[in-house]
N, C-alpha and C positions, 0 to 999 in steps of 0.2 A: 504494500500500500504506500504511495507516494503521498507526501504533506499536500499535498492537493486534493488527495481524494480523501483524508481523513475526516471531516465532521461528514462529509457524504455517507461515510461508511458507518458511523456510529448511529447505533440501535433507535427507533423510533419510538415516541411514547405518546399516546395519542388522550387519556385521564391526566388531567391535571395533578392530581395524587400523588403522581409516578416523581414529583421533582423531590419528594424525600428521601425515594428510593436510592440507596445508593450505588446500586447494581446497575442502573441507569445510566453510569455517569463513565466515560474513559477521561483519564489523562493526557493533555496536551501533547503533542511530540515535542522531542527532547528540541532545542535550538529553535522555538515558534517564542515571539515576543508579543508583548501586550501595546497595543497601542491606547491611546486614551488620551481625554480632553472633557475638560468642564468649565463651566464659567466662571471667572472670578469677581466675586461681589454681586454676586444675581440677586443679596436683599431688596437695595435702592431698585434695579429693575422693577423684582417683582411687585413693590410698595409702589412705583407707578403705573402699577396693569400691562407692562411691557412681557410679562410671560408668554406669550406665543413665542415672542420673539427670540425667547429663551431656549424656548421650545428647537425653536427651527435652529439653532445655534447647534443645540446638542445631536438633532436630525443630520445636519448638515455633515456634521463629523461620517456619519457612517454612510452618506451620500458619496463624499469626497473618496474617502479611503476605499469601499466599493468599486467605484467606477474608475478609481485610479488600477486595483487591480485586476479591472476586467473583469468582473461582479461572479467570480468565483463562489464557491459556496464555502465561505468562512464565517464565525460563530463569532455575534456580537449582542450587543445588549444596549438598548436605550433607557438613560437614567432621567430625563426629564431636561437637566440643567448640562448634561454629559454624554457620553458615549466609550464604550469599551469594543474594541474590534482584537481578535486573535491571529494570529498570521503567522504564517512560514518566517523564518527567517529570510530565509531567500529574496519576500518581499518587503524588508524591511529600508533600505533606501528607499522605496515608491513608496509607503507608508510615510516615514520621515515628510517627503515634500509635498504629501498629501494633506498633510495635518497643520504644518509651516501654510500652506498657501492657504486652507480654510480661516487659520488664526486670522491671518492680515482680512481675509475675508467680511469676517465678523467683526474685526477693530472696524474697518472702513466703512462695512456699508451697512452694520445694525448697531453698530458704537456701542457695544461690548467688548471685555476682553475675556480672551481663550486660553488656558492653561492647558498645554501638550503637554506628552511626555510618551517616550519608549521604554518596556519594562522589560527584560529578556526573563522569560517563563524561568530559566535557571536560576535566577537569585530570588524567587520566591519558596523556590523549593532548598536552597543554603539557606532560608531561614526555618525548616523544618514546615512548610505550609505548600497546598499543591494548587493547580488551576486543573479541575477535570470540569466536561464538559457534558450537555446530555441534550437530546435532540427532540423537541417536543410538538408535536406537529399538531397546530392548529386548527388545519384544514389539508384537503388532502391537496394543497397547492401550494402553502407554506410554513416552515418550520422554523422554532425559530432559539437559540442556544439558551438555554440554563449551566450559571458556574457555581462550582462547590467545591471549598478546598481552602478558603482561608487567601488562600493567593491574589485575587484580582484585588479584595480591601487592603490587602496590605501594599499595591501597587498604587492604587489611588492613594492610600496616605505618605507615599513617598513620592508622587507627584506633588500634593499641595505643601509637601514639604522643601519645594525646589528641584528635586533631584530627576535625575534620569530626562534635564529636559533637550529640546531641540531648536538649532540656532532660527534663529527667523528670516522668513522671506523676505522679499525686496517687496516694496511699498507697489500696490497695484497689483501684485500677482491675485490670477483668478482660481480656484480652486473648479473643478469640473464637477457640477451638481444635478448634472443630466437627471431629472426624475424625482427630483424634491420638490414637494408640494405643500401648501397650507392655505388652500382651495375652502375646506367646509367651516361655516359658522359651528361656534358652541353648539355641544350638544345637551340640552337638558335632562336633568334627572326623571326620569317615569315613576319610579319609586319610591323615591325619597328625598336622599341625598346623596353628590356623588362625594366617595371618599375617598382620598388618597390613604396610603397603609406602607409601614416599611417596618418590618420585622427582623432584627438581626439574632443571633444569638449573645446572650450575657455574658459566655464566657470566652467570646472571639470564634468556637467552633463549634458546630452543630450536632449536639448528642442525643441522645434517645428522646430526651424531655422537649427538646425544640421543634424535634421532627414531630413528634403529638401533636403539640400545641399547631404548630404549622397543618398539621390535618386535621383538627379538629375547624381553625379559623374553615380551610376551604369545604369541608362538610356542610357547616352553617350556610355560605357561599350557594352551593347546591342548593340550599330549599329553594331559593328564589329562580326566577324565570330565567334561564339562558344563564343559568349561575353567578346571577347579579353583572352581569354582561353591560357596560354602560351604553353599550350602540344597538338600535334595537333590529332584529333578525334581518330586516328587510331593507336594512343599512340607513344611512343619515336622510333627514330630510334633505330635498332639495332646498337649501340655502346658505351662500355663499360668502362667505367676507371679503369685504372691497381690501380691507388692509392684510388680508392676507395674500389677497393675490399682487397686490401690491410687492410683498413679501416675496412672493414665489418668483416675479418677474426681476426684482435686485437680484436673485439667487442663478436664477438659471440664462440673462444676457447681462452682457456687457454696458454702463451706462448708455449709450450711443442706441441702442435697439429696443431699447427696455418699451417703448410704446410701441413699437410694432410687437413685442412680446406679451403685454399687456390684451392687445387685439387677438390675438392668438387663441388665449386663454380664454376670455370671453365667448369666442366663435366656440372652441371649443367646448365651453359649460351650455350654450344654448341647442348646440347640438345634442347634449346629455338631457338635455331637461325636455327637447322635443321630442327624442327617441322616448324617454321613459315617460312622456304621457301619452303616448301611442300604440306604446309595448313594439315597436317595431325594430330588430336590428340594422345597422347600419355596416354592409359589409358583416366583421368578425367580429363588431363593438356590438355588445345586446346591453343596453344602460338597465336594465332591471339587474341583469345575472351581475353588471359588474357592482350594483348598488351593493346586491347581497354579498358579494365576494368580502367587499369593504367590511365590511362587521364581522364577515367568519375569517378576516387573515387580520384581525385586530390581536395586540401586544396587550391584552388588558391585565393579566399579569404575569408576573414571571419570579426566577428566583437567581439571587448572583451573589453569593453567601448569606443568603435571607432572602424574605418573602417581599415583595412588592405588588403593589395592586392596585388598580384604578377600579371601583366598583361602584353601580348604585346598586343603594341598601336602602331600605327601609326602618326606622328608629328601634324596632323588637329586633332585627338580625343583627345591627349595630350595636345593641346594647348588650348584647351575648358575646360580641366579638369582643368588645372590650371587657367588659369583665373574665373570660380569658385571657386575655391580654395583661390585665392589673396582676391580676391572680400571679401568671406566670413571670410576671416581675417583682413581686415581690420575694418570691423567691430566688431569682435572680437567673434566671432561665433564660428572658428574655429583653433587648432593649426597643422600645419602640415609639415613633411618631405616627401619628394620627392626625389628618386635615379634610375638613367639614369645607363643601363650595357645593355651587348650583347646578351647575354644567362641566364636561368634560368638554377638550381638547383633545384634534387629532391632528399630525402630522405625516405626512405622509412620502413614502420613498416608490414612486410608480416608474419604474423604464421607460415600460408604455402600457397602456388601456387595454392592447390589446390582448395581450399576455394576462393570465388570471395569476401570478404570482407577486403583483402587487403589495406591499408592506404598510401597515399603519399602526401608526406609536400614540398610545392614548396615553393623556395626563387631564390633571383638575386643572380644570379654569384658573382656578383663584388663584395658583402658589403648586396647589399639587405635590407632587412628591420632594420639591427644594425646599417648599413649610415644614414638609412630615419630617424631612432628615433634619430641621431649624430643631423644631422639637422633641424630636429623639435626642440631641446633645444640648439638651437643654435652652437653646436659645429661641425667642421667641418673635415670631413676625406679625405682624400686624397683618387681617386678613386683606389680601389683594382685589383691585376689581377683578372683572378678569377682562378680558381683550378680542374685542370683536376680529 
């Protein structure tokens, strides 16, 4: 098996359940590096209602790094305000100035700053901690990485501690974002409320008592419809954010083009919205099937040394969630944040339309999961708008 064909090759798991398992999960290959990137100081953002933007920042990383390596099938994870992408070493140069040219990207054209960093999978394991992987398939068109091992957190904390980072690009460089989007307005809660959730373990590593707790949370999860699913079956309403498409067109042309990109888009969502009130396909584009695809290749949670989740809940499953949650902190089993908003956030990484492996990264409107983690380490944000 070559590093290229490995997360290909690792096991499928198609119950959510299965991310405790740890049978589930292989080990990186030896000589594969972590790349990675978060915002720095996404509080003030997020306290101006700037979080999509945050959003698309953290999107953008695994756009870039992706389409830099020819959108192989390598195992990454969206953290909201961040991005985790694993990779051959071999790809490690084109990762480097993948990551270099998204930074400058987001310095320039959404006036954030990006913290990179390259982690080589080997010094997480000379700290006695591993990066294994496990392959959880959504739908039967995409799947999408769970990590377990202690290794990716302890990469991220030696990112935002300086280290492992990478020199910067020259001013103007464009990162290539072919297929990032942030196309759909908020989506509202059906339920209840939508919650952002970030569960770690107490003791830095995931033992028998975590793993419970973590299955008991997604049990609860089950009772409700679509397992508290924030997008409903039949995918997003049709309706669109001006500022995010705004968003999508700085992303994906050059300033020079951006209103002819803008046009594009447009043509493009009026085309979706006339097919799907017609039921008619267009060519190999059917706007119902790809409505639905949206909601079933949705990221709504996942796990990357702990549980994350974007869910609407209703106040009796929330209320159960959390007093497991207390419970198992007080004993010291578990650390975790928790954030209450109206509507979910999607972000979206499409190639193209017409392909049904299209990817969408859900978060809370309000803050979402960069609150949940404010919270979890004790710090406290003030609750965000959220951002049409």
């Amino acid at each position: 098996m070559t590093d290229e064909d490995f997360f290909a090759e690792v096991p499928l798991f198609s119950e959510f359940e299965g991310v405790t398992d740890a049978a589930n999960y292989r080990p990186l290959p030896d000589g594969w590096v972590l790349a990675l990137a978060d915002i720095v100081g996404s509080t003030p953002a997020i306290a101006a209602g700037r979080y999509k933007d945050v959003n698309m920042a953290g999107a953008s990383v695994i756009s870039a790094v992706l389409n830099s390596v020819g959108k192989g099938d390598y195992p990454f994870v969206f953290g909201g305000d961040g991005a985790l992408i694993a990779l051959p070493g071999s790809l490690e140069k084109t990762a480097r100035d993948a990551l270099a040219a998204v930074q400058i990207w987001v310095e320039e054209d959404l006036g954030l700053t990006l913290r990179i960093a390259i982690v080589p999978v080997a010094d997480t394991r000379a700290e006695g901690l591993d990066v294994r992987v496990a392959r959880y398939s959504v739908s039967p068109y995409v799947t999408y990485a769970m990590f377990w091992g202690g290794g990716t957190s302890w990469a991220e904390r030696q990112m935002k501690l300086g280290r492992y980072g990478i020199e910067r690009a020259a001013p103007g460089t464009r990162p290539d974002l072919t297929g990032l989007s942030c196309r759909w307005s908020p989506i509202e809660a059906r339920h209840g409320e939508i919650v952002s959730i970030i569960a770690v373990p107490g003791e830095g590593r995931p033992g028998q008592e975590f793993r419970d707790l973590v299955s008991g949370i997604v049990a609860i999860t089950t009772e409700q419809n679509r397992d508290s699913h924030p997008v409903p079956a039949d995918g997003p309403n049709l309706a669109f954010s001006l500022h995010g498409i705004n968003r999508e067109a700085k992303a994906t042309a050059p300033a020079g083009r951006r209103l002819r990109q803008k046009l594009i888009i447009f043509l493009q969502l009026a085309i979706t919205v006339v097919c799907y009130k017609v039921g008619i396909p267009l060519g190999r584009f059917d706007a119902r099937r790809y409505k639905r695809d949206v909601a079933g290749n949705s990221d709504f949670r996942k796990f990357d040394d702990g549980l994350k989740m974007t869910i609407d809940v209703d106040a009796e499953h929330l209320k159960r969630i959390e007093t497991l949650l207390e419970a198992a902190r007080a004993r010291g089993i578990v650390r975790y944040g928790l954030h209450r908003q109206a509507s979910a956030l999607m972000t979206c990484f499409v190639p193209t339309p017409i392909s049904r492996d299209h990817m969408h990264f859900i978060d809370g409107a309000a803050g979402g999961y960069a609150v949940a983690a404010s919270r979890m380490t004790g710090k406290m944000l003030a609750t965000a708008p959220h951002q049409t």
